[in-house]
gemmi code that builds the backbone of each chain (N, CA, C; Angstrom):
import gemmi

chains = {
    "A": [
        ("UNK", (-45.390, 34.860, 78.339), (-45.084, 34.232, 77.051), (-43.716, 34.694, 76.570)),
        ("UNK", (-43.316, 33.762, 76.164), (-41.636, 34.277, 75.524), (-42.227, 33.720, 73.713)),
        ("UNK", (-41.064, 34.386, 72.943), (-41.706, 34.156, 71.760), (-39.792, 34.726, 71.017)),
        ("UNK", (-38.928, 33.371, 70.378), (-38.050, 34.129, 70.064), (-38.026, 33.190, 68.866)),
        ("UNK", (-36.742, 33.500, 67.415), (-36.379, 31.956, 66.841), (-35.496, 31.340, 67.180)),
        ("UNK", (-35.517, 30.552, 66.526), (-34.771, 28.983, 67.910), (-33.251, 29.353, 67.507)),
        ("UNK", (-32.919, 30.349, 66.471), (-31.396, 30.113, 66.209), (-30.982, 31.485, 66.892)),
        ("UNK", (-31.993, 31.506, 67.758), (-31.003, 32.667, 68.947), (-31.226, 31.968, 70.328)),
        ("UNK", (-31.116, 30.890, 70.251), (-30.593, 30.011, 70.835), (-29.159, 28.921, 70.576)),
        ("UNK", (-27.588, 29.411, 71.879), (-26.705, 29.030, 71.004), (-26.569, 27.518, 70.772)),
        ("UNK", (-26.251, 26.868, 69.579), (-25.640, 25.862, 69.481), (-24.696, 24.952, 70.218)),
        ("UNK", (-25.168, 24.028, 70.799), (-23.579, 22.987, 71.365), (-23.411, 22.278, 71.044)),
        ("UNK", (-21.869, 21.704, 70.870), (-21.457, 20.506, 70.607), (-21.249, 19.207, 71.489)),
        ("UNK", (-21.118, 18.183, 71.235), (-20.714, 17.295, 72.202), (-19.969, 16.722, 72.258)),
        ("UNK", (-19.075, 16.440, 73.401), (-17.878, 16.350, 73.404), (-17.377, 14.323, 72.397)),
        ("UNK", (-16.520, 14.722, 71.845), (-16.695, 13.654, 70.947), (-17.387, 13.278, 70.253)),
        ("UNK", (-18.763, 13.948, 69.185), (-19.596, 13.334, 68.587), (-19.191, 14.284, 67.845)),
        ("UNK", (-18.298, 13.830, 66.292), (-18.100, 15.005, 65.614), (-19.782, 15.119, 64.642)),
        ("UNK", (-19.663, 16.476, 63.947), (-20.729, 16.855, 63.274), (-22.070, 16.909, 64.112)),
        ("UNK", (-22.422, 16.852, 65.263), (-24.182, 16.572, 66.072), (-23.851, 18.143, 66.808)),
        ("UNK", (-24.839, 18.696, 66.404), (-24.894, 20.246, 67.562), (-26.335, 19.985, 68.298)),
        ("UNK", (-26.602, 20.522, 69.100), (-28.409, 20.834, 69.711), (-28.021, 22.182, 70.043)),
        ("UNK", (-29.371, 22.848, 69.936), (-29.826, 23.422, 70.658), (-31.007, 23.270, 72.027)),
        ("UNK", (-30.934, 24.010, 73.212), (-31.680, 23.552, 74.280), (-33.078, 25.120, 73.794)),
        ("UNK", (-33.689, 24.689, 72.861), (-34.763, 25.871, 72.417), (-35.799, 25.933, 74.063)),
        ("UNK", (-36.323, 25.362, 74.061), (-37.147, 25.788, 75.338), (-37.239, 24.542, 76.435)),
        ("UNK", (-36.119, 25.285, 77.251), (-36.262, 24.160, 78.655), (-35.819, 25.547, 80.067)),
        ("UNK", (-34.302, 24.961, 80.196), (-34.187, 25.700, 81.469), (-34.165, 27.493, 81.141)),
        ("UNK", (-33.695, 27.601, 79.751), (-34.140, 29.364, 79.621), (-35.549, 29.649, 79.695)),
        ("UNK", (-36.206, 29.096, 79.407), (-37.667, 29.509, 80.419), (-38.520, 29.175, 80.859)),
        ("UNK", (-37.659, 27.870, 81.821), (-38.294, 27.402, 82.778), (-39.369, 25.953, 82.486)),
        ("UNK", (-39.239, 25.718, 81.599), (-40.448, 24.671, 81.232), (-40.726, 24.190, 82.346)),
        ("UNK", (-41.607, 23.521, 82.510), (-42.059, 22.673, 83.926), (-42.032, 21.196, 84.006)),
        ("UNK", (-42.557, 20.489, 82.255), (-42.307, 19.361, 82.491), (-41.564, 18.197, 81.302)),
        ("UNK", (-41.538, 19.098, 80.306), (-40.952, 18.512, 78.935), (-39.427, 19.695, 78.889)),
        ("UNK", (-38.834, 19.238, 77.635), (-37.778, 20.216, 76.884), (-37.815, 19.926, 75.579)),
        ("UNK", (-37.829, 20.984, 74.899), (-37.394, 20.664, 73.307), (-36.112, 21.350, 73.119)),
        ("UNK", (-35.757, 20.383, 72.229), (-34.703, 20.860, 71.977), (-34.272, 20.766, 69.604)),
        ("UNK", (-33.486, 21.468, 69.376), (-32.822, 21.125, 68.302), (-32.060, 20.512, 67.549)),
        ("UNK", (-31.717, 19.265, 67.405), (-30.716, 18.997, 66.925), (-30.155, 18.833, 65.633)),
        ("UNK", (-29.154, 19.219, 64.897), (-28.113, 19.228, 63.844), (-27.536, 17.901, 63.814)),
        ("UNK", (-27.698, 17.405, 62.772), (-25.970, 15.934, 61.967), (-25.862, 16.570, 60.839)),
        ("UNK", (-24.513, 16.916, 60.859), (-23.870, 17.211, 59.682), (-24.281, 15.920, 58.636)),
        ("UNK", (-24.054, 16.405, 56.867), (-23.783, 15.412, 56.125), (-23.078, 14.058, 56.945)),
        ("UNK", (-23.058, 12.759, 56.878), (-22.505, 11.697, 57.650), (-22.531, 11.594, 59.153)),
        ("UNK", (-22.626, 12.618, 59.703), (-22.883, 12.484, 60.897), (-24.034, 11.414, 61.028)),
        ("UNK", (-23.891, 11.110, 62.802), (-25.058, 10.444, 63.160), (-25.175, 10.300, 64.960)),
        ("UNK", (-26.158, 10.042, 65.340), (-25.860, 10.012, 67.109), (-25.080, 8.799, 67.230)),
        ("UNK", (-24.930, 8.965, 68.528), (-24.418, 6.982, 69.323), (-25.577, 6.062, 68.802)),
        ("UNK", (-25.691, 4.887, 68.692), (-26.597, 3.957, 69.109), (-26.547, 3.825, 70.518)),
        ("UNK", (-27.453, 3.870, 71.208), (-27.742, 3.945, 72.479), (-29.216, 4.133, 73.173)),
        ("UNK", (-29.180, 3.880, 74.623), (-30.907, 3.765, 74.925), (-30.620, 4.459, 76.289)),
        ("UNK", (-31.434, 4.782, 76.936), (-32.353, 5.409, 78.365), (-33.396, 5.219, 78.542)),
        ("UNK", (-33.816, 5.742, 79.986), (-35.183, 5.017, 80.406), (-36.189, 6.209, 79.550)),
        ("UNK", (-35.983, 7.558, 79.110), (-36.814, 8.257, 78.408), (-36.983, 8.174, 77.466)),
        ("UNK", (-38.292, 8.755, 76.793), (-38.740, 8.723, 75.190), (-38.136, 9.961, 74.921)),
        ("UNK", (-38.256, 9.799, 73.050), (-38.214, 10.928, 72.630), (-39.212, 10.809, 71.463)),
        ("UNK", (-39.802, 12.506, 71.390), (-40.864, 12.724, 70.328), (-40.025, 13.625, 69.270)),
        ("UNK", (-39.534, 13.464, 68.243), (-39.027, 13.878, 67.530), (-39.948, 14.521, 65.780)),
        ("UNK", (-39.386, 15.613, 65.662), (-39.989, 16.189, 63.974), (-38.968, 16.446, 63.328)),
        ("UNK", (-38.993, 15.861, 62.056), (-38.333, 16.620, 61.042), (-38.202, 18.007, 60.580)),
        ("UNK", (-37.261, 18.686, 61.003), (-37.035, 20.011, 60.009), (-36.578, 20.099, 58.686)),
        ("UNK", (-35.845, 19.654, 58.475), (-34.576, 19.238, 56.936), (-33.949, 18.233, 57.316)),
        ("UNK", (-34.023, 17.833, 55.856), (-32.947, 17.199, 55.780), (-33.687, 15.707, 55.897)),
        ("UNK", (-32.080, 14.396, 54.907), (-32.579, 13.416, 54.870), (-32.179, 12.264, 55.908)),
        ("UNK", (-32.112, 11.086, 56.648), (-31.610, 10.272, 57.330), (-32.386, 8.823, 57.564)),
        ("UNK", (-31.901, 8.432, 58.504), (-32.757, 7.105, 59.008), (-32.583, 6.954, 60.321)),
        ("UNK", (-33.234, 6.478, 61.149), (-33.359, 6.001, 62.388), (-33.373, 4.302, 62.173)),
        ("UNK", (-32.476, 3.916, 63.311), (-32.142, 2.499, 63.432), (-32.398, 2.723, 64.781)),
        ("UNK", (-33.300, 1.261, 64.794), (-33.508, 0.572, 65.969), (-33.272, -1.320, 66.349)),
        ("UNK", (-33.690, -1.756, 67.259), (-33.574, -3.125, 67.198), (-34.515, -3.438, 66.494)),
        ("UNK", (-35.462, -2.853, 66.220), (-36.598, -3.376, 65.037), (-36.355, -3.204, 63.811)),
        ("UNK", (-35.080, -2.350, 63.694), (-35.023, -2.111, 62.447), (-34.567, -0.752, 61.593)),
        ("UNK", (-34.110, -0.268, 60.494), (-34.180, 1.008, 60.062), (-35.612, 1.287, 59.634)),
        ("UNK", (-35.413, 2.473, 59.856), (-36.600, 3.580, 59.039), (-36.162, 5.013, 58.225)),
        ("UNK", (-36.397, 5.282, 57.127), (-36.480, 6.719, 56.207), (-36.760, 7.458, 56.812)),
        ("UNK", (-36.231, 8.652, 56.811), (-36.978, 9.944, 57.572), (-36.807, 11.258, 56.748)),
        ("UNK", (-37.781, 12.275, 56.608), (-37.404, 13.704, 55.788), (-38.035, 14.504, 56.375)),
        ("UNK", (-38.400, 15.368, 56.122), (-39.089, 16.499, 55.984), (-40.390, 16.379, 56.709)),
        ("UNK", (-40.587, 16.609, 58.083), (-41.922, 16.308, 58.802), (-42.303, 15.147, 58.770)),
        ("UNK", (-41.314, 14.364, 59.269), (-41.433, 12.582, 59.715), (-41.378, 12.655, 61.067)),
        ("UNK", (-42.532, 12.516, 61.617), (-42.763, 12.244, 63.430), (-42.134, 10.787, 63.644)),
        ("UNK", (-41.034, 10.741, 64.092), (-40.403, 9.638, 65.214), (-40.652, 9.608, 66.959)),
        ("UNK", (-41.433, 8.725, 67.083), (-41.367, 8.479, 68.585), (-40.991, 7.046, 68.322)),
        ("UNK", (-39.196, 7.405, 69.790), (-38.765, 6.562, 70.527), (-39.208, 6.100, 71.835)),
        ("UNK", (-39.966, 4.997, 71.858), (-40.337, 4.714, 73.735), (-39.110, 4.250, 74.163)),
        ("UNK", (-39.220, 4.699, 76.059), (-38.505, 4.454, 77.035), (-37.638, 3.264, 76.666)),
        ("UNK", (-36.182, 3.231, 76.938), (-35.563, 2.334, 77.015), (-35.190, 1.149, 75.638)),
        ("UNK", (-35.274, 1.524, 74.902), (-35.119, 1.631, 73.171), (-34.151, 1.873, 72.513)),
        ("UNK", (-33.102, 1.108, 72.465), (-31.816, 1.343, 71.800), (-32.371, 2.157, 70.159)),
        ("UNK", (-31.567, 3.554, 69.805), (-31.802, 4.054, 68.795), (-30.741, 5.499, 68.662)),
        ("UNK", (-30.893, 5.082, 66.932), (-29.532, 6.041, 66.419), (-30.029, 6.684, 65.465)),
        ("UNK", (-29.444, 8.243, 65.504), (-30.403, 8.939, 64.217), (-28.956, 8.961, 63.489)),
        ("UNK", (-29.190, 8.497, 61.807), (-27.490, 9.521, 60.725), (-28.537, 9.868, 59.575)),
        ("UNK", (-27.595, 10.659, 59.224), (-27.936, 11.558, 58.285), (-27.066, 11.063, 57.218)),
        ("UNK", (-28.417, 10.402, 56.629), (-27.651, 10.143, 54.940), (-27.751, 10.619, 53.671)),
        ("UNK", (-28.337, 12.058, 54.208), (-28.072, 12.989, 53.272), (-26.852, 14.412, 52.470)),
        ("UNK", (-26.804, 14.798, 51.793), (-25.556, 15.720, 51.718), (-26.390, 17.271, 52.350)),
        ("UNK", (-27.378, 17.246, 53.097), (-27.327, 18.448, 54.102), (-27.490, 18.000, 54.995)),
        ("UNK", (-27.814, 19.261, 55.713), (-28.063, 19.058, 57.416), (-29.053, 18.542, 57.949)),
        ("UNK", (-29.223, 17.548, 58.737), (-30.374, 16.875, 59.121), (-30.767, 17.023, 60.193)),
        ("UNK", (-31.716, 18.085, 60.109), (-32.648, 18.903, 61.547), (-33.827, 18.404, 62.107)),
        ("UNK", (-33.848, 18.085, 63.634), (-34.833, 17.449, 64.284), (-35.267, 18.611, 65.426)),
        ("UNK", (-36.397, 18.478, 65.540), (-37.036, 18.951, 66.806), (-37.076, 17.575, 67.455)),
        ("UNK", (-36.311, 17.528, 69.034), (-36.400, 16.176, 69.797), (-36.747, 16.771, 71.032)),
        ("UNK", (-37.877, 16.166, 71.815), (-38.329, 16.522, 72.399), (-38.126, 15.515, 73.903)),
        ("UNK", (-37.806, 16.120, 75.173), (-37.591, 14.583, 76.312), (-38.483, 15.309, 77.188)),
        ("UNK", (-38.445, 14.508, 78.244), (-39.494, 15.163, 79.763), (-38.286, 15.667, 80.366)),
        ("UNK", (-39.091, 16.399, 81.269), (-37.581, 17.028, 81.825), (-36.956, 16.773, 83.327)),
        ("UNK", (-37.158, 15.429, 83.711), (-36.311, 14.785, 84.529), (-34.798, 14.494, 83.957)),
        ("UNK", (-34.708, 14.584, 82.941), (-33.885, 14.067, 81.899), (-33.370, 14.775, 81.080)),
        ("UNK", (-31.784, 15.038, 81.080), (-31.444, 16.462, 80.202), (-30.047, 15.363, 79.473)),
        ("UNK", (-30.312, 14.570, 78.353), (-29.243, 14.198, 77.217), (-29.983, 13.930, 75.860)),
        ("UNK", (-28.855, 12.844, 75.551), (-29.200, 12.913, 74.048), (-30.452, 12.135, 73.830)),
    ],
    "B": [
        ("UNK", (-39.869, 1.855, 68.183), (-40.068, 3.333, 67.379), (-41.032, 3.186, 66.160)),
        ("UNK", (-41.902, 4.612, 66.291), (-42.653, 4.410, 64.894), (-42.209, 5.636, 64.456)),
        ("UNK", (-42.394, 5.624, 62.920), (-41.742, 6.985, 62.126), (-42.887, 7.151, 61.328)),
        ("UNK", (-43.343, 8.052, 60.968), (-44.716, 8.593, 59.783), (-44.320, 10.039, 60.233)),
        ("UNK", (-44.979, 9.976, 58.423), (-45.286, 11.547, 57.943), (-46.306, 12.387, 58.760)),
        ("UNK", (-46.501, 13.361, 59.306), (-47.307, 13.702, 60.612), (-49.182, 14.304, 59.539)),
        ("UNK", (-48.695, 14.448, 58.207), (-50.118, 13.974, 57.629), (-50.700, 12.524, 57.319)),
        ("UNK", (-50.340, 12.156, 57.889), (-50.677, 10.756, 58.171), (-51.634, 10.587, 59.233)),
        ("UNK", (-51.599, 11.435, 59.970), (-52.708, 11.854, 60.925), (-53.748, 12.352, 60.744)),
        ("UNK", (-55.274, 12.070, 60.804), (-56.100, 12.637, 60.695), (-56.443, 14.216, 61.039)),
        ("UNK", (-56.557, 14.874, 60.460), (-57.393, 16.647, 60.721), (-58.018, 16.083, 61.666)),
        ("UNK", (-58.209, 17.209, 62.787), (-59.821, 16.961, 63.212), (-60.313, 18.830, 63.592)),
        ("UNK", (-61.370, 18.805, 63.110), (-61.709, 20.087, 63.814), (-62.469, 20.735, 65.052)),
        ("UNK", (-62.433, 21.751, 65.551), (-62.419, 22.189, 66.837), (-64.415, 22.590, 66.798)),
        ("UNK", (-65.430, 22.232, 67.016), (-66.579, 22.528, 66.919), (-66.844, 24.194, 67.155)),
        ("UNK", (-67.289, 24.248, 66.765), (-67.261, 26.219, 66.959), (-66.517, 26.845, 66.913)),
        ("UNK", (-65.268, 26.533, 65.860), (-64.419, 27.572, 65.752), (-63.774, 27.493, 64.060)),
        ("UNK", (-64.430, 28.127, 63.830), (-63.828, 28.077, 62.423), (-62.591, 28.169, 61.642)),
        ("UNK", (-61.570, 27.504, 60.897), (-60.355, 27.227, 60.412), (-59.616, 27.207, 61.247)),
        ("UNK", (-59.580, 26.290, 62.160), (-58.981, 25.713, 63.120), (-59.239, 24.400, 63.058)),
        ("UNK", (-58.080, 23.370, 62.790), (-57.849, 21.978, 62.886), (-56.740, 21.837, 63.877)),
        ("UNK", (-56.422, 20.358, 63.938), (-55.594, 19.752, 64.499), (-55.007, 18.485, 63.983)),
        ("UNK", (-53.777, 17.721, 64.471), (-53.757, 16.806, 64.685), (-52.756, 16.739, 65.751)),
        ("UNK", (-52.959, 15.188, 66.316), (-52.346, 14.877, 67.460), (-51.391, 13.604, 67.108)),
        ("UNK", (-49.952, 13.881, 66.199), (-49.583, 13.488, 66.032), (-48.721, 12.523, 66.737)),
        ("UNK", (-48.317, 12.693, 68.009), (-47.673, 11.432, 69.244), (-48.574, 11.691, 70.782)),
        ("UNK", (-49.380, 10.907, 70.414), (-50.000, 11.047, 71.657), (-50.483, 9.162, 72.105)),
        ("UNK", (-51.806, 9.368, 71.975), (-52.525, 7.861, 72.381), (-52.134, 7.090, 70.874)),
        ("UNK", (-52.253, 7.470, 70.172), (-51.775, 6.481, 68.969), (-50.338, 5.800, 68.921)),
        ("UNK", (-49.217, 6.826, 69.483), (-47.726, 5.744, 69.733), (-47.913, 5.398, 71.362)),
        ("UNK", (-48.826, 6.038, 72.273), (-48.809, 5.737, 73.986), (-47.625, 6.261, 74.267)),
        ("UNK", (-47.287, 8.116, 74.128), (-46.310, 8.744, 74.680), (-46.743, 8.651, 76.122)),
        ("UNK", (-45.685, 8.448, 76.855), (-45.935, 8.290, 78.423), (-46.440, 10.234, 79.140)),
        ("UNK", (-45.757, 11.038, 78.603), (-45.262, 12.104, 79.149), (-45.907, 13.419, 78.825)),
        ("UNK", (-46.046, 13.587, 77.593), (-45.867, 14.557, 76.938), (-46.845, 14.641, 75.396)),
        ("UNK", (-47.282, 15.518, 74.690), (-48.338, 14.880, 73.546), (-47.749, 16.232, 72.708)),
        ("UNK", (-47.272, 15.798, 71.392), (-46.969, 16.688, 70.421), (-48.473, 16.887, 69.420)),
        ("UNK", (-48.773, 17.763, 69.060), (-49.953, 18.180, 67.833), (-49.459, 18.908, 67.161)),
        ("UNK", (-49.846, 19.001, 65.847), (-49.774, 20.381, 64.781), (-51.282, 21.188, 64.814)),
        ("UNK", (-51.033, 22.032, 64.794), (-52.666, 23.082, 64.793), (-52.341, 23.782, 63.405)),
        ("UNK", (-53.296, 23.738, 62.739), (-53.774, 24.374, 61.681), (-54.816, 25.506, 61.764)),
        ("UNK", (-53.999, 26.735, 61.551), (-54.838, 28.443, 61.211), (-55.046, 28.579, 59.603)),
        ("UNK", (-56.405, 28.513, 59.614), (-56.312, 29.244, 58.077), (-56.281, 30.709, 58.030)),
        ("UNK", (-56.029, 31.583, 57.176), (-56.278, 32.874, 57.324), (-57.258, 33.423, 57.955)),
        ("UNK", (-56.979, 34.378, 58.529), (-57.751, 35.041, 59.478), (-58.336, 34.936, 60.844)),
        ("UNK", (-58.363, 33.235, 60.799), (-58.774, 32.618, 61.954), (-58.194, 32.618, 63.325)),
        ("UNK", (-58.116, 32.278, 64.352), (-57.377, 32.132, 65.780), (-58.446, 31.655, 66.584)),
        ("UNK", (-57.355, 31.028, 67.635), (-58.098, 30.410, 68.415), (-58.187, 31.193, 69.911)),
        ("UNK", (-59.523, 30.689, 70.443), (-59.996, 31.274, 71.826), (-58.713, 31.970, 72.702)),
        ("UNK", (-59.390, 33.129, 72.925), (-58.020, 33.954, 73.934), (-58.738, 33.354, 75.159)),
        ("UNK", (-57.891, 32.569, 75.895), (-58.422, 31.565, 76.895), (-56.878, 31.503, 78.024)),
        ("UNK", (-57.363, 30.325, 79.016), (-55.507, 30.004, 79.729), (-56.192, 28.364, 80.458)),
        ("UNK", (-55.631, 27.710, 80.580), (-55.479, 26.844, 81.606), (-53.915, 26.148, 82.079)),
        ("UNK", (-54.358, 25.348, 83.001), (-53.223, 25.010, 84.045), (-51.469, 24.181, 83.334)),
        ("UNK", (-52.064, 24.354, 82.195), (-50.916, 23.430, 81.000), (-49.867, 24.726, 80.885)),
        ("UNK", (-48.780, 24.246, 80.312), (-48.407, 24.859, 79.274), (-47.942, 24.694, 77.850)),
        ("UNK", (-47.637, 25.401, 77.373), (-47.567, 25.149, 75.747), (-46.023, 25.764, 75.244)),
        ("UNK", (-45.420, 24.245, 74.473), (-44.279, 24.859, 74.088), (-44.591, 24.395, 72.309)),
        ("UNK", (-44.468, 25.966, 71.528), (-44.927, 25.545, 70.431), (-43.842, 26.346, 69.396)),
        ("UNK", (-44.001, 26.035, 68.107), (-42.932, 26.498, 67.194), (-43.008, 25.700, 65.757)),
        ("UNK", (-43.420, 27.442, 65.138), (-43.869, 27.982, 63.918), (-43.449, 26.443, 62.737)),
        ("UNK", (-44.035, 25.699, 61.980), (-43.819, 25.466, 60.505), (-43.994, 26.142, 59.564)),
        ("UNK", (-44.869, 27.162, 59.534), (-45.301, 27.894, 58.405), (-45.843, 28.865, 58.773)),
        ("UNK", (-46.543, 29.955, 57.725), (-46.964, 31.197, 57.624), (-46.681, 32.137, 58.847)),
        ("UNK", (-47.589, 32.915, 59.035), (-47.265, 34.328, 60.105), (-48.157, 34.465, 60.776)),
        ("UNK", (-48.233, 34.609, 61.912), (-49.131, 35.688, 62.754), (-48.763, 36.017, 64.317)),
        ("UNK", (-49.273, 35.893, 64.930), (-49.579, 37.025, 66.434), (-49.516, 35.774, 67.269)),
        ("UNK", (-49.490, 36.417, 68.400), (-49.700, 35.634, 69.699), (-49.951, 36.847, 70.959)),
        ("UNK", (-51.004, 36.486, 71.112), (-51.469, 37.590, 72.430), (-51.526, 37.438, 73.614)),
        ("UNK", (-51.026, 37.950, 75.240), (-51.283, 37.445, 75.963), (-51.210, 38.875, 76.615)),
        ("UNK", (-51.693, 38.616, 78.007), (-51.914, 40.108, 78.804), (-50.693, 40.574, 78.942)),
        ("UNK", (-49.592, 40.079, 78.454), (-48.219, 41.042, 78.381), (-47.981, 41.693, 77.188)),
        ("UNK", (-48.907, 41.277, 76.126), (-49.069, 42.270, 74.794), (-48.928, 40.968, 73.968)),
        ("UNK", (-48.420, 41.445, 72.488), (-48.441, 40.566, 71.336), (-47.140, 40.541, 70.567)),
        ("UNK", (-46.795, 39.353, 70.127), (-45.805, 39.237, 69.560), (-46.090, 38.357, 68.423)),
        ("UNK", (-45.131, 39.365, 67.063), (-45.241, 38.306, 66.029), (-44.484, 37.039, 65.444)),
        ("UNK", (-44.916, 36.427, 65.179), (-44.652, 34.855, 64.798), (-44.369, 34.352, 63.610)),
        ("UNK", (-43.651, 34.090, 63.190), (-43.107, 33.237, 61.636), (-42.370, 31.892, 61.759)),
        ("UNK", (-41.850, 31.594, 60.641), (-41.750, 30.172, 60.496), (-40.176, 29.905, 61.481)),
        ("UNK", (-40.577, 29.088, 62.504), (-38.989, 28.362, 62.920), (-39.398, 29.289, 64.572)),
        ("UNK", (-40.288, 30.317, 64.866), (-40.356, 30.890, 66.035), (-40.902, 29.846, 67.403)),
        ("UNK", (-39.763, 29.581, 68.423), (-40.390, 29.154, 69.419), (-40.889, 30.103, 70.387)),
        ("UNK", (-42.541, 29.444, 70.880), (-43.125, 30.207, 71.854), (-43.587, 29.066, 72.840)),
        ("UNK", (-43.132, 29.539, 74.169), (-43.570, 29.304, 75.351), (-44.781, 30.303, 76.326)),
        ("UNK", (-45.546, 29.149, 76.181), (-46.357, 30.075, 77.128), (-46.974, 29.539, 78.207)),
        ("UNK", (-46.458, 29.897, 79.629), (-46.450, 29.104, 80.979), (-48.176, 29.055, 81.450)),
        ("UNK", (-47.998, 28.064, 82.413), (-49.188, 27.695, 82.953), (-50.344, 28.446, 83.200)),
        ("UNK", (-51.432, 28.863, 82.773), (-52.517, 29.898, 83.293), (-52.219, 31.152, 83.120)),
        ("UNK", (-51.117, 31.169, 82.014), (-51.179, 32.543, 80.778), (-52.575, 32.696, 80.324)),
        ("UNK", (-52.900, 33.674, 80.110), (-54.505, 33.998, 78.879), (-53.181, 33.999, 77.321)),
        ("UNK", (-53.484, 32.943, 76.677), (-53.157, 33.606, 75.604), (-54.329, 32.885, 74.108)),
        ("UNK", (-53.945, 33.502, 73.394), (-54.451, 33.820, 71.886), (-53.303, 33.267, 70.556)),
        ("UNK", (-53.367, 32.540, 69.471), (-52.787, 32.514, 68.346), (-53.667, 32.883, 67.324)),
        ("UNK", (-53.522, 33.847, 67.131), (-53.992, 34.527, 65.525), (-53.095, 34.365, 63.867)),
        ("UNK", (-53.997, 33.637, 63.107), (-53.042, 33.945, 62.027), (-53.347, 35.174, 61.115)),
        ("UNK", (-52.085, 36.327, 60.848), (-52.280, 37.743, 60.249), (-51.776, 37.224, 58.550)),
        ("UNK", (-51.224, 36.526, 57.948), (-51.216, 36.250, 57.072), (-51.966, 35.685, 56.156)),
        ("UNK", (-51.573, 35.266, 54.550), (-52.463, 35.093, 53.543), (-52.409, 33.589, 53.324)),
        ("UNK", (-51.259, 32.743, 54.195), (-51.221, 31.449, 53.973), (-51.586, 31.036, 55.383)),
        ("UNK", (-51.998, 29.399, 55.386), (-52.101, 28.533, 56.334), (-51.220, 29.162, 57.640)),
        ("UNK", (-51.493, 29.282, 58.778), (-50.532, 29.260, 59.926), (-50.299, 28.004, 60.830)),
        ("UNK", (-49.215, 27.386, 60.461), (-49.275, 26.090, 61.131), (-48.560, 25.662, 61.951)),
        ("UNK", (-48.216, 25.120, 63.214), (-47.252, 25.497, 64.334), (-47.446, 24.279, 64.996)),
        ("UNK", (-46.716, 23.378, 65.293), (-46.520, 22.438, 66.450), (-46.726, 22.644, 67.788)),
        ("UNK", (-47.402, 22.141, 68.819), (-47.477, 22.747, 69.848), (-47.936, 21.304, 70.814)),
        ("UNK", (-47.057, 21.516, 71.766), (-46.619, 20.184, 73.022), (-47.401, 20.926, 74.336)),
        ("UNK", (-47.685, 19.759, 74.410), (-48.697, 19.962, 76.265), (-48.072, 18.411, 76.675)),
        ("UNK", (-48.102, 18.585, 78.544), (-47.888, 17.563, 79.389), (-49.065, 16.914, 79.184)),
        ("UNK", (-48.953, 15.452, 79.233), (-49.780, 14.286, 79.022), (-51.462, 14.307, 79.750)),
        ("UNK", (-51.017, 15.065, 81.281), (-52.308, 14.841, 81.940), (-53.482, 15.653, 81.561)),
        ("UNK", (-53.576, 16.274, 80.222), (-54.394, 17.170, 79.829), (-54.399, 17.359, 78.302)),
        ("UNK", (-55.344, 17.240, 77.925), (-55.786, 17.292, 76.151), (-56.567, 18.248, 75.943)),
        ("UNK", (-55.964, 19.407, 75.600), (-57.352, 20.630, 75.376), (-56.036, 20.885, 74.346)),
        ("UNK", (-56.898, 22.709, 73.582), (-56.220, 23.331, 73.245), (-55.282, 24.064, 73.914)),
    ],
}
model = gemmi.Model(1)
for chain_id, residues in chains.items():
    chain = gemmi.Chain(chain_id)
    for i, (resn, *xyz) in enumerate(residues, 1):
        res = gemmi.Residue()
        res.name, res.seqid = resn, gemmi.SeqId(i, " ")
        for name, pos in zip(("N", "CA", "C"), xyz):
            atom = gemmi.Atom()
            atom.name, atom.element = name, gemmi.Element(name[0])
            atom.pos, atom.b_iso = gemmi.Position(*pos), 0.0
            res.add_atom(atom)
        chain.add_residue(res)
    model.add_chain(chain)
structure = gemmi.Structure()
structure.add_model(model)
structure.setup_entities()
């Protein structure tokens, strides 16, 4: 068993996405076998790409306010709002709040992006 | 994509084990392909079976405090702590605190236990 908090796990940025950090909280540091979670940060205005892949993501709210857009549509999100994206699903998280808008996003782990 | 509040999910409780709930917030209800997120609910004092099977569990703290035991000893737990605990670990979550202990916790799809 490993047992640490997730913010001793470091932060990255991505190249060109100003304001979006993740953290990789539990994947290849210890080994997961078949998922990864990870952390991710949008600054105030920030927001991801709109974009899709063949993986889902299971996502939780930590802080903070935003919306998820999809081809179906926007949705509200805060404070312990479960978002699942299925496979192949064009979708964009921003943060349209004035803090930081923290997700637990979760992928399988054939698959290591956004 | 679906988005909800993850109490939006029904409690359910564990038969013979007292202050211990659940919910299974992305699982058969959105048809995650992969992976199944739940929240588990400790009320004080309570914990669940020091047990292991072939899963593993990547989980991390929302609220209150307590323990996590496994034959490598015990470590304590608070809000925002990720714990991994690999396949056919024996382990234990105890809550040592005076509030709810409530913690997210992901298993691979081919298996629904605690």
């Amino acid at each position: 068993m490993k047992a640490f908090h997730y913010t001793e796990v470091p932060q990255e940025g991505f190249e060109g996405l100003e304001g979006v950090s993740i953290r990789w909280v539990m994947g290849d540091n210890v080994q997961t076998p078949n998922f990864i979670t990870r952390v991710i940060d949008l600054a105030p205005g920030a927001n991801t790409p709109y974009h899709q892949h063949p993986w889902e993501h299971e996502a939780f709210v930590l802080d903070g306010n935003g919306t998820v857009r999809t081809p179906e549509g926007e949705r509200d999100i805060s404070e312990r709002t479960c978002i699942y994206v299925p496979p192949n699903e064009e979708h964009q998280f921003l943060n349209t709040g004035d803090e930081t808008l923290r997700f637990i996003c979760i992928i399988p782990r054939v698959e290591q992006d956004v």
